[in-house]
C-alpha positions as CSV (number, residue, x, y, z in Angstrom):
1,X,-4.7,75.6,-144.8
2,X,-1.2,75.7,-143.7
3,X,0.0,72.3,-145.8
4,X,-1.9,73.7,-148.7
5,X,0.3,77.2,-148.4
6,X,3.4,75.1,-148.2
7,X,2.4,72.7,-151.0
8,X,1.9,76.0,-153.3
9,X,5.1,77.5,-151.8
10,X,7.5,74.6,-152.7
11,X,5.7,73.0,-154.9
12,X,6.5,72.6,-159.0
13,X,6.3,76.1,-160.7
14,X,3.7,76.6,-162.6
15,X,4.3,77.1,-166.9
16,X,3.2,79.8,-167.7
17,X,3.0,78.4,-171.7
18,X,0.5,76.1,-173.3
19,X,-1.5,75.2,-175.6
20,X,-4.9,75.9,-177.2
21,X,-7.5,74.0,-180.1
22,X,-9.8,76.6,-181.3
23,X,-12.6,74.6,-182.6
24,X,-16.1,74.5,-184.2
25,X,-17.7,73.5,-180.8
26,X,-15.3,73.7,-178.4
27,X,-11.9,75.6,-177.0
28,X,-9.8,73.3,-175.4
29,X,-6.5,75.1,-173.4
30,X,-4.0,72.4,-172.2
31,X,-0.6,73.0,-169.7
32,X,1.9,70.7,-169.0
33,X,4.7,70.4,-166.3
34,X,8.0,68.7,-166.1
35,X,10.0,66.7,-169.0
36,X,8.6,64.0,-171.3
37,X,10.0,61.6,-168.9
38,X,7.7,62.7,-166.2
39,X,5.0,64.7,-167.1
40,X,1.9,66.0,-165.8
41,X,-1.2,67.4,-166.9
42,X,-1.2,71.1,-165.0
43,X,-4.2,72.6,-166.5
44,X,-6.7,71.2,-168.8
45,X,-9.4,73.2,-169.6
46,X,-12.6,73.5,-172.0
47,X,-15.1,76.4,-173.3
48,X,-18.0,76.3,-175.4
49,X,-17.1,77.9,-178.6
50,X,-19.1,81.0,-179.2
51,X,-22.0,80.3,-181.4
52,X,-21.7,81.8,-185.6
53,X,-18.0,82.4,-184.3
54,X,-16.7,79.6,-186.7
55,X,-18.2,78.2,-189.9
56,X,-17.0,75.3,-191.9
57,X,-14.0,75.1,-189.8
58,X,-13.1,78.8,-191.0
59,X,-13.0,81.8,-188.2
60,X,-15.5,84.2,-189.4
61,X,-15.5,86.1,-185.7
62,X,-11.7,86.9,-183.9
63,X,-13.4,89.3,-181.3
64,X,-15.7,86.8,-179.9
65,X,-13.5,83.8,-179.9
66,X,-11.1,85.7,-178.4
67,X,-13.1,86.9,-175.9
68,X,-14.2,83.7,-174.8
69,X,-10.8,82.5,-174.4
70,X,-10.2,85.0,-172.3
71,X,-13.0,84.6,-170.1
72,X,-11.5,80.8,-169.7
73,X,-8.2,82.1,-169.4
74,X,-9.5,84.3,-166.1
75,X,-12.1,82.0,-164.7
76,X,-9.5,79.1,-164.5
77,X,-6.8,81.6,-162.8
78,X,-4.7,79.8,-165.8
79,X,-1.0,81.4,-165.9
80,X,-0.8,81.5,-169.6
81,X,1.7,83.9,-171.6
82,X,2.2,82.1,-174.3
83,X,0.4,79.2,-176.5
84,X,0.7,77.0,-179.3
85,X,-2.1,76.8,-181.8
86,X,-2.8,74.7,-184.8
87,X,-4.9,74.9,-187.9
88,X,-6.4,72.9,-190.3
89,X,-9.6,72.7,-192.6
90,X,-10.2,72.0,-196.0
91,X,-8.3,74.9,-197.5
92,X,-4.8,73.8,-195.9
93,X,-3.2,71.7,-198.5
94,X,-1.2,68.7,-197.0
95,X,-0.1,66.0,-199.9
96,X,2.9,64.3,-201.0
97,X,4.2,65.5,-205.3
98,X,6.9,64.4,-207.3
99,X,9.7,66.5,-207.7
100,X,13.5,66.5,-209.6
101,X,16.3,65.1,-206.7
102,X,17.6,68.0,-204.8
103,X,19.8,68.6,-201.9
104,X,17.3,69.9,-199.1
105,X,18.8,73.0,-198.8
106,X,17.7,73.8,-202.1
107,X,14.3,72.8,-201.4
108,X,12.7,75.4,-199.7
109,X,13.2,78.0,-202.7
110,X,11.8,75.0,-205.3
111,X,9.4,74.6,-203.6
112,X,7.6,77.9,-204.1
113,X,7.6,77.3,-207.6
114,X,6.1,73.6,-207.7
115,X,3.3,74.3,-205.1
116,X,1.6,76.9,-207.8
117,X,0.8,73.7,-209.9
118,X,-1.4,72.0,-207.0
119,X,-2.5,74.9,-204.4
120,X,-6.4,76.9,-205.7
121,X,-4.9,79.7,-204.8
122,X,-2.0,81.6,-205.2
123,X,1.4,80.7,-203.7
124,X,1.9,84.3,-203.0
125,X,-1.4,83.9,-200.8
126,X,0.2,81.1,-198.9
127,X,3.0,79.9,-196.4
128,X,4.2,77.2,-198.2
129,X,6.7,74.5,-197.4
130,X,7.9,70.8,-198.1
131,X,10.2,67.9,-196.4
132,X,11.8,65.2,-198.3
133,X,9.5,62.1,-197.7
134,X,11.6,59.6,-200.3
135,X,14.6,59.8,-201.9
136,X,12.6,58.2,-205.1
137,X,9.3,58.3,-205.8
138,X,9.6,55.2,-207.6
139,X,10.4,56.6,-211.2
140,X,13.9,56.7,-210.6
141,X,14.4,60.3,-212.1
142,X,12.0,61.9,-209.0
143,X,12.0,62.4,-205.3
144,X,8.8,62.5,-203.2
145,X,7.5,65.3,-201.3
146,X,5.2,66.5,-198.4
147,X,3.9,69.8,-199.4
148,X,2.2,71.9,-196.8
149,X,0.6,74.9,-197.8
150,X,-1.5,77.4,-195.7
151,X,-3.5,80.3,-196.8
152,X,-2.0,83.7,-195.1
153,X,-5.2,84.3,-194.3
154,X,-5.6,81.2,-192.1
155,X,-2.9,82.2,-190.1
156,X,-3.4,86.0,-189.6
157,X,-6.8,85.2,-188.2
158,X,-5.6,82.8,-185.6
159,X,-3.0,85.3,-184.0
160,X,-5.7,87.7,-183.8
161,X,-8.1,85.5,-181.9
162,X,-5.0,84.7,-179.7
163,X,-4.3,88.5,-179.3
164,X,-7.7,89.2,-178.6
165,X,-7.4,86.9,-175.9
166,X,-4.7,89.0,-174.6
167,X,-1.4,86.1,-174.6
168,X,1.3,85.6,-177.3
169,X,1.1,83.7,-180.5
170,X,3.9,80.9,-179.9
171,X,4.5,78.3,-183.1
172,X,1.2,77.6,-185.2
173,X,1.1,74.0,-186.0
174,X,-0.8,71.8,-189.1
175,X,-3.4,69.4,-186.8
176,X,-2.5,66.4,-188.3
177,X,1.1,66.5,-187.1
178,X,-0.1,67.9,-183.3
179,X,-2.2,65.0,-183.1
180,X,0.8,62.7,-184.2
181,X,2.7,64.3,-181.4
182,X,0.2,63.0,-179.5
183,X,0.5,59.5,-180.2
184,X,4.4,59.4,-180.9
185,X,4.4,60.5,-176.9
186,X,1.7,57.4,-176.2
187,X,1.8,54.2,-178.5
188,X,4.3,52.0,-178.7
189,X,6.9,52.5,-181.3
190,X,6.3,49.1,-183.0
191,X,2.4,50.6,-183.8
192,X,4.1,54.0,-184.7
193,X,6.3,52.1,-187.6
194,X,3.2,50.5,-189.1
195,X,1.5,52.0,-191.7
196,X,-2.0,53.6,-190.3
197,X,-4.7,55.9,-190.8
198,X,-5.4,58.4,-188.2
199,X,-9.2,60.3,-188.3
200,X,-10.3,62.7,-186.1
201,X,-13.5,63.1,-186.1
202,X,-14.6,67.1,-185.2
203,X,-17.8,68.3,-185.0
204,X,-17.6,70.4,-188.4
205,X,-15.0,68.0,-190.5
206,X,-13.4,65.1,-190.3
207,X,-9.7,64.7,-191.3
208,X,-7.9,61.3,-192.4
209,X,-4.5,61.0,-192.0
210,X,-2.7,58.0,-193.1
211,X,0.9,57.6,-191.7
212,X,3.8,54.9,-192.7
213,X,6.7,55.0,-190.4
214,X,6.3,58.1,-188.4
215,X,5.8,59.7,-191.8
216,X,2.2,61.7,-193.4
217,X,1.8,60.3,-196.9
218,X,-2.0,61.1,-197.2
219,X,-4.0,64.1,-195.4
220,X,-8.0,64.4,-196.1
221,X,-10.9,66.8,-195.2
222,X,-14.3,65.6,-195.4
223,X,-17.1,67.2,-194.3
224,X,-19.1,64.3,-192.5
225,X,-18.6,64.6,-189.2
226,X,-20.1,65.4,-185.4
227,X,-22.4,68.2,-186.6
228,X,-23.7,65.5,-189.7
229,X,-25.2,63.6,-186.9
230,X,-26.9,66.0,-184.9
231,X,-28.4,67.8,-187.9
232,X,-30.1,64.4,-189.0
233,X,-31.7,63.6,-185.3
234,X,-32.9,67.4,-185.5
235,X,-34.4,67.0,-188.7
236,X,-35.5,63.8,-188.2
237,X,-37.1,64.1,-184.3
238,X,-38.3,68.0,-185.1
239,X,-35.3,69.3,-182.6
240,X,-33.0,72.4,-182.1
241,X,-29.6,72.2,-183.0
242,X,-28.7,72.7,-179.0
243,X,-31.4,70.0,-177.6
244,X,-30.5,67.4,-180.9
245,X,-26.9,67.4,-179.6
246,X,-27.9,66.7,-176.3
247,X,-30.2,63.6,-177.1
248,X,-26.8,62.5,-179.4
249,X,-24.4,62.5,-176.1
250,X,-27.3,61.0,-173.8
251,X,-28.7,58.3,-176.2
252,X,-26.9,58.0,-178.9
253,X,-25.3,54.3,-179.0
254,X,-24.4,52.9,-183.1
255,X,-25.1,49.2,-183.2
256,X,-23.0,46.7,-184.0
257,X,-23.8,43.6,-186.2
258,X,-21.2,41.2,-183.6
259,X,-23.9,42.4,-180.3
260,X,-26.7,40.4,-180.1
261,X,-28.4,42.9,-177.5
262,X,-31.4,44.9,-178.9
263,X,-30.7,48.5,-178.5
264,X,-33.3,50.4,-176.5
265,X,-36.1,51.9,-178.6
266,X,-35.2,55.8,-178.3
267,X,-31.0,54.4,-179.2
268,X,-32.5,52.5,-181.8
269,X,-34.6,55.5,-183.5
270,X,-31.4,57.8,-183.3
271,X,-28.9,55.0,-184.8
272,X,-31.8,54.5,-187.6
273,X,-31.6,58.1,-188.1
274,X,-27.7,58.5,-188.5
275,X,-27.0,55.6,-190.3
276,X,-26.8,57.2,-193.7
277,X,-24.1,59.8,-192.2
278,X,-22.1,56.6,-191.2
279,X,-22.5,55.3,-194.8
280,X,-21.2,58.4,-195.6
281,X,-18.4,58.8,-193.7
282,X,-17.5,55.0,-194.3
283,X,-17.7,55.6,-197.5
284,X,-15.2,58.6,-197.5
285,X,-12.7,57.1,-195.2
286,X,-12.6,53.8,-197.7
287,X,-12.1,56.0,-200.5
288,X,-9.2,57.7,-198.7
289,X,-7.8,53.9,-198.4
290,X,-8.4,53.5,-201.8
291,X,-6.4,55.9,-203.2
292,X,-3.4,55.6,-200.9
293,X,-3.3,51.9,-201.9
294,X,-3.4,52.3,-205.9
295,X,-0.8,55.2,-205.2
296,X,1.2,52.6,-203.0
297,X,1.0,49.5,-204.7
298,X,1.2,46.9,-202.0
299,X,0.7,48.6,-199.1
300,X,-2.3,48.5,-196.6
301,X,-3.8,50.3,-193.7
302,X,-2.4,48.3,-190.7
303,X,-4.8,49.8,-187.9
304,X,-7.1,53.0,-187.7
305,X,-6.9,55.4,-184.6
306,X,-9.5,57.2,-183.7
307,X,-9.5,61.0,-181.8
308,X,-11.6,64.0,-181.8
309,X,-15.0,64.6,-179.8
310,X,-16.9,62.9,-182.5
311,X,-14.6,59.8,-181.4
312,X,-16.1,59.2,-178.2
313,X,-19.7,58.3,-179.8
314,X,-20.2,55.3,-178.4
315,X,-19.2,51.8,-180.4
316,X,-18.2,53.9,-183.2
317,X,-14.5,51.7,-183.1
318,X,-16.2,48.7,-183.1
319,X,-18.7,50.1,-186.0
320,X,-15.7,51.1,-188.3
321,X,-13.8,47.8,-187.6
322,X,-16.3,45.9,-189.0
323,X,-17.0,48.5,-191.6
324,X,-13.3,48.9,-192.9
325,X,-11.9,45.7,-191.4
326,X,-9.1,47.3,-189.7
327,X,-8.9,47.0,-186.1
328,X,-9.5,50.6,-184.8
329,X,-9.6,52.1,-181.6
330,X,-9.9,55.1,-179.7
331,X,-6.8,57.7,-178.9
332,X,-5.7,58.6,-174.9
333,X,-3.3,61.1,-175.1
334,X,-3.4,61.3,-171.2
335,X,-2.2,57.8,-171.2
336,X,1.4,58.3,-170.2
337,X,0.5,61.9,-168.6
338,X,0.6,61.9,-164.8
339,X,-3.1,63.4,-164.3
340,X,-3.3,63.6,-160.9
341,X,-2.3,67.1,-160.2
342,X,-4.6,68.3,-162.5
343,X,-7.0,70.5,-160.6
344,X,-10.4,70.9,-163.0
345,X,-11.7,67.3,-163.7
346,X,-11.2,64.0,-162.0
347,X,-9.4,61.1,-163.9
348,X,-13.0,59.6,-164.7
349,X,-13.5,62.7,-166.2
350,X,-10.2,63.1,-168.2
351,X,-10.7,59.5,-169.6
352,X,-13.9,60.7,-170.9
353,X,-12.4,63.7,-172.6
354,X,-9.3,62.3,-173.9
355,X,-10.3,61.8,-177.5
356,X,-11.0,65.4,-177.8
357,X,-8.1,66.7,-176.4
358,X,-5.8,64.8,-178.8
359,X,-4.9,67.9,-180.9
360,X,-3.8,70.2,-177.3
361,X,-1.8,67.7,-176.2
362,X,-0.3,67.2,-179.6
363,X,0.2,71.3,-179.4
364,X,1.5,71.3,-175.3
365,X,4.1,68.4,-176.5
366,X,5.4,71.0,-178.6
367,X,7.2,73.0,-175.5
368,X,7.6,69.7,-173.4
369,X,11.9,69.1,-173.6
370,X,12.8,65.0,-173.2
């Protein structure tokens, strides 16, 4: 009792910032400690997210997600003041345009006036924004441009779930670039300057993300994802929503054509079950591929990384490999995180949830200074 008074008395402070993911199944509150040159994992926490709350990735109830964070902030005793958030969804507008050379101070105002041609819905609706991705888009006369736009809306809902849960709205983030946060602080930097397509799989949508040198070129929503799969073994076996998720974690296994092991009968029902929502989401991600490669003559996807809850289905990296014929595989954004002080889940555990908590540690990285 007495070591573990003077452990908390001298020990590291605890933040009192961090980070949160609001999404369609799940809250997931992150804290780090220390510097990005030794870091460690303070707090890492999960909630389920409150049922009708969210729909289509879109926050349809503040109060009760609010709430709920609340009740995780108190039953955790979690010292939070302040978090970073992200957003994302089908309705944030992430792609690279064309527009006339520039200095980049000017680029903010011009900005405002090209995004009208490519957001449905008003700029005046929107935060809008843009960073010079190439000096020449390859026409000679043009530079090229990642345009970010996010509906007002969007944003206004997500400090109020945060207020509702009674801490301060710090910096609001796009997911793709939290997650990429994620891996810049993980994978080496000769994988980071490859060109490669990032998809996290959440349980409402799945986004694809394809980077070239630490830089977004392509950003996709798609709607097959976690929930796809579970809907098709309810249907299909005559289940709840709650008890076909259940049978999805517990027995759910996707064969692959390279394991010449028969899958137990019960797997084998459930992969038959879900394998036209793999087609499906195959079929998106290659489409994704597609495009950036007419739109890039000459380039390719170098490697796939995987993250999100949906990511943790197991031999779903060795399904898309074969399927795309990209090596992919699985992110661990704990992997350079010292986890050991963490006080809710063993490391077993953390290894096991480390695909979904790619976007919070993307988000905590955000506060971390090097």
């Amino acid at each position: 009792m007495a070591m573990g008074f003077l452990k908390g008395l001298f020990g590291p402070k605890a933040p009192d910032t961090g980070a949160i993911d609001i999404g369609s199944n799940t809250i997931k509150m992150c804290q780090l400690q220390g510097t990005s040159a030794n870091l460690n994992l303070w707090r890492f926490v999960t909630c389920p997210t409150p049922a009708a709350a969210i729909k289509d990735g879109a926050i349809m109830e503040s109060s009760s997600l609010g709430e709920a964070i609340r009740e995780m902030i108190s039953a955790n005793n979690l010292n939070v003041k302040k978090v970073v958030t992200s957003v994302a969804g089908q309705q944030v507008v992430i792609r690279p345009i064309p527009m006339p050379k520039m200095p980049a101070k000017e680029l903010s105002q011009a900005i405002q006036f090209e995004a009208e041609r490519y957001l449905p819905y008003s700029v005046t609706e929107a935060q809008v924004s843009g960073s010079i991705i190439s000096e020449d888009s390859g026409d000679g006369k043009n530079m090229e441009v990642l345009l970010i736009a996010v509906p007002k809306e969007i944003t206004e809902k997500t400090k109020l779930v945060i207020s509702a849960s009674g801490v301060e709205t710090g910096a609001i983030d796009i997911e793709p670039l939290a997650i990429y946060r994620s891996l810049k602080f993980t994978l080496e930097a000769e994988q980071l300057a490859k060109t490669f397509a990032l998809i996290n799989l959440g349980a409402a949508t799945t986004s694809i993300s394809i980077f070239k040198s630490g830089t977004l070129r392509h950003c996709r929503t798609v709607s097959a994802a976690g929930n796809s799969f579970t809907k098709a073994i309810g249907q299909s076996l005559n289940l709840s929503f709650e008890e076909a998720e259940q049978i999805k974690k517990e027995k759910g296994v996707i064969k692959v054509d390279s394991d010449s092991n028969p899958l137990p009968p019960t797997a084998m029902r459930i992969f038959n079950v879900i394998d036209p929502v793999l087609n499906e989401l195959v079929t998106e991600v290659q489409r994704s591929f597609d495009y950036y490669r007419s739109r890039y003559r000459g380039e390719g996807i170098e490697s796939v990384i995987l993250s999100g809850g949906t990511a943790r289905f197991k031999n779903l990296d060795a399904y898309l490999s074969a399927k795309l014929g990209v090596r992919c595989e699985v992110a661990n954004p704990f992997r350079r995180v010292n986890v050991t002080r963490a006080q809710e889940a063993s490391s077993e555990q953390l290894a096991d949830l480390a695909p979904m908590a790619a976007v919070v540690m993307g988000l905590a990285l955000y506060e971390v200074k090097s």
